[in-house]
N, CA, C and O atoms as CSV, one atom per row, in Angstrom:
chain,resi,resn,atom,element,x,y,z
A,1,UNK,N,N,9.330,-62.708,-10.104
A,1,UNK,CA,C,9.444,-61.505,-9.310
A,1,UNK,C,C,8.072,-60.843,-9.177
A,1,UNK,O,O,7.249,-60.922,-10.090
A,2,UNK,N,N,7.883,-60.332,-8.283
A,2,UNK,CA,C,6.574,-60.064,-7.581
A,2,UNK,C,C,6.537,-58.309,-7.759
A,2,UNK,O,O,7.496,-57.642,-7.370
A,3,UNK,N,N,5.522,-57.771,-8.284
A,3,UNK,CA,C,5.738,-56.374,-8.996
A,3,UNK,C,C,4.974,-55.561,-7.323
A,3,UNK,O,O,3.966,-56.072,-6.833
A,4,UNK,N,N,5.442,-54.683,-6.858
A,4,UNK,CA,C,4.896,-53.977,-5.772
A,4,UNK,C,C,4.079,-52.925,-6.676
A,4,UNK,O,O,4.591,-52.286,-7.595
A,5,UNK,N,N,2.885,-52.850,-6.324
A,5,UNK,CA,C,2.472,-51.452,-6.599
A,5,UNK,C,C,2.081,-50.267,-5.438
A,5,UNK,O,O,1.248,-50.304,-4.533
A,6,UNK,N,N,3.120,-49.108,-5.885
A,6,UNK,CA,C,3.083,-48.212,-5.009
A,6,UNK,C,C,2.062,-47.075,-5.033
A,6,UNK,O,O,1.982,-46.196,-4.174
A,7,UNK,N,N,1.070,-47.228,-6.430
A,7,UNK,CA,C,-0.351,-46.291,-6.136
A,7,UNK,C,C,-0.998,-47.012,-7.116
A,7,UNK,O,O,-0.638,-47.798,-7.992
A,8,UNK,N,N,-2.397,-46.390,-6.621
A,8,UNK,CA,C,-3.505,-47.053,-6.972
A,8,UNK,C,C,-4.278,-45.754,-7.676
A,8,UNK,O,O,-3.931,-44.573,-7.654
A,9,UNK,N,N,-5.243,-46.259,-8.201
A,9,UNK,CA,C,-6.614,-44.937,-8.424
A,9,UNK,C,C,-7.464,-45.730,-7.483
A,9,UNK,O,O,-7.396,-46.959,-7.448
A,10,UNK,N,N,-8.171,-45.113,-6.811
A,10,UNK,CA,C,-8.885,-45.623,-5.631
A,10,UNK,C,C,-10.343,-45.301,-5.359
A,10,UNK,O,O,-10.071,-44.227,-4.821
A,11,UNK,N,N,-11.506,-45.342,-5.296
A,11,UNK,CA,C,-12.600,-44.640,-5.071
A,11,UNK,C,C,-12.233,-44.238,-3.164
A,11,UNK,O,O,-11.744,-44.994,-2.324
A,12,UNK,N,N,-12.579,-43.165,-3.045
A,12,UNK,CA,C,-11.808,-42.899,-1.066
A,12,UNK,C,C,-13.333,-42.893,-0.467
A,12,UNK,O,O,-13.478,-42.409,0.655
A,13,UNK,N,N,-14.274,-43.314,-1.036
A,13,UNK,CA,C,-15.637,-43.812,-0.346
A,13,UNK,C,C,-15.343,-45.401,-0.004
A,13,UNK,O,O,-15.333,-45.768,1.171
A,14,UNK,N,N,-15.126,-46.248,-0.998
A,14,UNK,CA,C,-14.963,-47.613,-0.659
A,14,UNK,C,C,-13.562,-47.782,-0.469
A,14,UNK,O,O,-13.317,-48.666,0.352
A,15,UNK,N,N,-12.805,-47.362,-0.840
A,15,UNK,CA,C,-11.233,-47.458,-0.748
A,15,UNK,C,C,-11.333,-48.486,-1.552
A,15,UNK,O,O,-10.571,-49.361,-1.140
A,16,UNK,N,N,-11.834,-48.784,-2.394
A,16,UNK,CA,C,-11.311,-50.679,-3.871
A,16,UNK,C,C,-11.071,-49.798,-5.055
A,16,UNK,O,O,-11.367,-48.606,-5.135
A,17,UNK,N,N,-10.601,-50.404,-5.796
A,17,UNK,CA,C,-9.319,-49.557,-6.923
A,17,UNK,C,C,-10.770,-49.930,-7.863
A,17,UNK,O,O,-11.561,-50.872,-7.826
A,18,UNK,N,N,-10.652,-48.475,-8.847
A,18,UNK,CA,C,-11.752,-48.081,-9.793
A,18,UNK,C,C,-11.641,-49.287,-10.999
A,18,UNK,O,O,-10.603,-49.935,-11.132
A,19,UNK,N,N,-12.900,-49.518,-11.903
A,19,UNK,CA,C,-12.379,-50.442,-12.813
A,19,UNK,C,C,-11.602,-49.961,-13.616
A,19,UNK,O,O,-11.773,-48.743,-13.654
A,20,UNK,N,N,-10.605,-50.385,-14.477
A,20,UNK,CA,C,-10.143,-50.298,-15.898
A,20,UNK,C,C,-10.553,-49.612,-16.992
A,20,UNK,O,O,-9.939,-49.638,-18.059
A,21,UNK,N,N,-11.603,-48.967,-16.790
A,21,UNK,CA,C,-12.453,-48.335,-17.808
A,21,UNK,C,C,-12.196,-47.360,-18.672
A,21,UNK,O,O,-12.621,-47.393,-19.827
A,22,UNK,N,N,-11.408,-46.306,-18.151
A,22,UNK,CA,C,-11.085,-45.290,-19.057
A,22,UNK,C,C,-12.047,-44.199,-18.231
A,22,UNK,O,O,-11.594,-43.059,-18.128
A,23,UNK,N,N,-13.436,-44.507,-17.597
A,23,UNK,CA,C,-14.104,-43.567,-17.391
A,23,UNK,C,C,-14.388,-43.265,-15.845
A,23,UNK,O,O,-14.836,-42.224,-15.365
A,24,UNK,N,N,-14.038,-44.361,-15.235
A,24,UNK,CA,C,-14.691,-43.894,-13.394
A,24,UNK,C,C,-13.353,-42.928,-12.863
A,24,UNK,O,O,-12.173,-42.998,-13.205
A,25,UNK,N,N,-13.857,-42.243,-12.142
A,25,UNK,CA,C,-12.947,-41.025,-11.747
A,25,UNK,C,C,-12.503,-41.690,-10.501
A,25,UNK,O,O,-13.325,-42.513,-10.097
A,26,UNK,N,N,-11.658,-41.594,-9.925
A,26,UNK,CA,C,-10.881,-42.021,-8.793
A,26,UNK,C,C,-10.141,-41.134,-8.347
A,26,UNK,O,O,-9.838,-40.127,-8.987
A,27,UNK,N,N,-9.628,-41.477,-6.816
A,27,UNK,CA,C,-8.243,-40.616,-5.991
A,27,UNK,C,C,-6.927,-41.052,-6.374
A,27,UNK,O,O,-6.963,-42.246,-6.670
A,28,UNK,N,N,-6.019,-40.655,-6.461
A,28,UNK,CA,C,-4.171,-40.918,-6.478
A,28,UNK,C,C,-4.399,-41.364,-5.254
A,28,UNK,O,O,-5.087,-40.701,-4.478
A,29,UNK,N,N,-3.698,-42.898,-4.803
A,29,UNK,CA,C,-3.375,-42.587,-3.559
A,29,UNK,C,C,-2.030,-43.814,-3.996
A,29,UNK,O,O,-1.763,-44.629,-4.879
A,30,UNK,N,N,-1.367,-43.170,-2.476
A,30,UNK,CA,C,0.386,-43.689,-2.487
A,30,UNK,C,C,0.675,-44.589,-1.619
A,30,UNK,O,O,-0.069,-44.297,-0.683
A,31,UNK,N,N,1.400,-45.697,-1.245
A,31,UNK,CA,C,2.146,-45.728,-0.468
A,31,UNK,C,C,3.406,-46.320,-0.567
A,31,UNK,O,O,3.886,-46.477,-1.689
A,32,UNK,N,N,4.079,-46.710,0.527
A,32,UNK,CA,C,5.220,-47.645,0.262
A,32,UNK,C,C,6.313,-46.634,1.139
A,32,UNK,O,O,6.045,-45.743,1.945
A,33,UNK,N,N,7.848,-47.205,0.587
A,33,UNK,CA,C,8.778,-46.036,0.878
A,33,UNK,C,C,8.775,-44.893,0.085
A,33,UNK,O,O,9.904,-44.454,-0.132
A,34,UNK,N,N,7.810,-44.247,-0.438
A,34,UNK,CA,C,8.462,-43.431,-1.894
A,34,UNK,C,C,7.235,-41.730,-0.759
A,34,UNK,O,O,7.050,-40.531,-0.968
A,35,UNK,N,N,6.884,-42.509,0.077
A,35,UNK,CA,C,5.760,-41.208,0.863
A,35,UNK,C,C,6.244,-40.777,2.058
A,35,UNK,O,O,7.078,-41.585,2.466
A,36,UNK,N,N,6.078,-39.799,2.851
A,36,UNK,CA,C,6.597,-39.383,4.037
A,36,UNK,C,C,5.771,-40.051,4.982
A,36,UNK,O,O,4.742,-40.557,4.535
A,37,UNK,N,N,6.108,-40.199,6.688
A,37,UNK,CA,C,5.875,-40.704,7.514
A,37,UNK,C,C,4.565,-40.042,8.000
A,37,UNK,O,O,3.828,-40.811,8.617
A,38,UNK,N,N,4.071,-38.627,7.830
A,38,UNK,CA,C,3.078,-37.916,8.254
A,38,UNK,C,C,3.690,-36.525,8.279
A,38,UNK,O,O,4.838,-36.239,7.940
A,39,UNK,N,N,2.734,-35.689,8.737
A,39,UNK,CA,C,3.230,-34.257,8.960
A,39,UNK,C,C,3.659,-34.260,10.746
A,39,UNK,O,O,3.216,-34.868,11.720
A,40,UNK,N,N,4.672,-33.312,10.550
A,40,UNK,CA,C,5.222,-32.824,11.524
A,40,UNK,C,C,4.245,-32.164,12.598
A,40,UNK,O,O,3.540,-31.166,12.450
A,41,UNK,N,N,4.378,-32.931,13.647
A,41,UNK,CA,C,3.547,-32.549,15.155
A,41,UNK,C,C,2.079,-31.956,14.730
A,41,UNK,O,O,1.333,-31.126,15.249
A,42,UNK,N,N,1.988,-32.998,13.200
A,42,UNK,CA,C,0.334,-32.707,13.413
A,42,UNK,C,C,-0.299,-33.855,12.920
A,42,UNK,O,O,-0.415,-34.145,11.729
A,43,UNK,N,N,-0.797,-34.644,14.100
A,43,UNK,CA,C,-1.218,-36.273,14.262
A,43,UNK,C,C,-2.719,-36.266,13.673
A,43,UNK,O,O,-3.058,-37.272,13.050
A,44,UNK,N,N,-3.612,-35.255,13.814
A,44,UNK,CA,C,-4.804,-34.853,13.013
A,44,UNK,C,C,-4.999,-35.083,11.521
A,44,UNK,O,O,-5.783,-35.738,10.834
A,45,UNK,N,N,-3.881,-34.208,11.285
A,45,UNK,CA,C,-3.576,-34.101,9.380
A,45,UNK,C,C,-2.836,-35.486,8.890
A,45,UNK,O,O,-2.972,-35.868,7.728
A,46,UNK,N,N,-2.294,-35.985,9.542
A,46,UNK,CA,C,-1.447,-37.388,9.470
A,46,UNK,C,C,-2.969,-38.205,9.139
A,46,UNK,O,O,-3.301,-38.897,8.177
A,47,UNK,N,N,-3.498,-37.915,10.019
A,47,UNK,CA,C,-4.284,-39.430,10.275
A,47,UNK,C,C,-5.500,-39.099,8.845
A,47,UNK,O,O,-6.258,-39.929,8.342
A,48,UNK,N,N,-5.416,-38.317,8.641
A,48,UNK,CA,C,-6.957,-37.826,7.761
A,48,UNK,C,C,-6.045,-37.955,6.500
A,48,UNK,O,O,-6.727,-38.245,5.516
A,49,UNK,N,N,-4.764,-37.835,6.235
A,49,UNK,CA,C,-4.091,-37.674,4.781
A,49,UNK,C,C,-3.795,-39.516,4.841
A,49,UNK,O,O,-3.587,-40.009,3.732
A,50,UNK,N,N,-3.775,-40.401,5.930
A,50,UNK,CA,C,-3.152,-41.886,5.550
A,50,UNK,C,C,-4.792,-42.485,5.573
A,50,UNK,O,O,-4.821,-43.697,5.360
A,51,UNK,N,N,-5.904,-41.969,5.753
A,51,UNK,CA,C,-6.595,-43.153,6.410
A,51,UNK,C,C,-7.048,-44.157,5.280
A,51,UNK,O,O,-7.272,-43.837,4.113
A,52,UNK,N,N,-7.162,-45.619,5.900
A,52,UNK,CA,C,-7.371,-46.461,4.916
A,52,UNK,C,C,-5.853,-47.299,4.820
A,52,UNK,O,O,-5.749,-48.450,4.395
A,53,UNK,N,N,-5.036,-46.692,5.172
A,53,UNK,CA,C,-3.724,-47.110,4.972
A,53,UNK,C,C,-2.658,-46.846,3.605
A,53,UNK,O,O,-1.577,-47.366,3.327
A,54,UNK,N,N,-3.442,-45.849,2.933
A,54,UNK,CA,C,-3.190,-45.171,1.723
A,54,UNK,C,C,-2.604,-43.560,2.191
A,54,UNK,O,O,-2.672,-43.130,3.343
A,55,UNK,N,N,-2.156,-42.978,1.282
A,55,UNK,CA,C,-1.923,-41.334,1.143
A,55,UNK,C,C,-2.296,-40.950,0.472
A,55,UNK,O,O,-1.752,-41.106,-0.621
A,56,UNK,N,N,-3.516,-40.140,0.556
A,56,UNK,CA,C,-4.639,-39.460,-0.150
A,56,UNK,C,C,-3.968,-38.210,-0.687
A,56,UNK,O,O,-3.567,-37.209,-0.094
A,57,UNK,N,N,-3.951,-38.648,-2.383
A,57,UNK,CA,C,-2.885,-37.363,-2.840
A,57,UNK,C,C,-3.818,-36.213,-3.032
A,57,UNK,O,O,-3.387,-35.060,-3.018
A,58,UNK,N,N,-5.260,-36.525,-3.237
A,58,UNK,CA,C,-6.174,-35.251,-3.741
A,58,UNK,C,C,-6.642,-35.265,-4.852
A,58,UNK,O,O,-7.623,-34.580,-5.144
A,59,UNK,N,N,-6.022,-36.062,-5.708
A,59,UNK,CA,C,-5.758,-35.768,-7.488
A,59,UNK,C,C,-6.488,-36.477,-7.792
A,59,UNK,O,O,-6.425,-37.513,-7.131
A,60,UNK,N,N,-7.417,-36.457,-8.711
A,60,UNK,CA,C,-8.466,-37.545,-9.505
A,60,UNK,C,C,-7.644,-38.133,-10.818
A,60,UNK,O,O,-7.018,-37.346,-11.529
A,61,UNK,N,N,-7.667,-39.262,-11.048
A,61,UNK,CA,C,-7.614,-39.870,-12.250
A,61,UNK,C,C,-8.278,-41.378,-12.436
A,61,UNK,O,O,-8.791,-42.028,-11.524
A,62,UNK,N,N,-8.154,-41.794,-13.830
A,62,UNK,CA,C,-8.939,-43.095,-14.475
A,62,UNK,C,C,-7.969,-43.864,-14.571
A,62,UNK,O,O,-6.776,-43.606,-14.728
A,63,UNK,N,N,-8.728,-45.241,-14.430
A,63,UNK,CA,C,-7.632,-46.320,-14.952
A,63,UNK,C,C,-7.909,-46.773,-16.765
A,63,UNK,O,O,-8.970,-46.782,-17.389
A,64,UNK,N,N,-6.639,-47.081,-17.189
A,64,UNK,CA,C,-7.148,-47.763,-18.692
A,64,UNK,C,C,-6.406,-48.837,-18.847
A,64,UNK,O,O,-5.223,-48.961,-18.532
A,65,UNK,N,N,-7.148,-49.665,-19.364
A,65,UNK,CA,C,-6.550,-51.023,-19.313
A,65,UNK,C,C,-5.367,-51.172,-20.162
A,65,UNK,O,O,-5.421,-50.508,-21.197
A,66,UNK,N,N,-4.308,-51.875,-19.986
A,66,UNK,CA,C,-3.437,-52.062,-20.715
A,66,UNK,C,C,-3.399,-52.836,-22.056
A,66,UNK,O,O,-4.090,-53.855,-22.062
A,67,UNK,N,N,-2.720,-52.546,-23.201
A,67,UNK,CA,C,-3.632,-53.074,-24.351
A,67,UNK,C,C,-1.800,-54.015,-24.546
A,67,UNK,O,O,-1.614,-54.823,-25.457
C-alpha cells in the first residue's frame, strides 16, 4: 500500500521539502482532499495561497527524522 502524503515542510523559495534535520525552517504546506478548492470569488488569493500546486498554510516548521 502506497502511503499518500498530504503535507510537506517545504522551503516556498524552491518549493523541495527541507532536509530531515531538526533545524532548516520550512512552510506547512497541504494538499489533497483534506484542503478547500480556493476562496470564494477571489481568483487572486486562490492563486497566491495554491501556487506551486501546494496550500501555503503560513506556518513554519522542521522536519526530524524518524528514529
Amino acid at each position: 500500500m502506497r502511503r499518500s502524503r498530504i503535507f510537506r515542510v517545504i522551503d516556498p523559495e524552491t518549493m523541495e521539502p527541507v532536509p530531515d534535520d531538526g533545524e532548516t525552517i520550512g512552510e506547512l504546506m497541504f494538499r489533497g482532499n483534506v484542503v478547500m478548492k480556493g476562496y470564494l470569488k477571489n481568483p487572486k488569493a486562490t492563486e497566491a495561497a495554491f501556487r506551486g500546486g501546494w496550500f501555503h498554510s503560513g506556518d513554519l516548521g522542521v522536519r526530524h527524522r524518524d528514529k
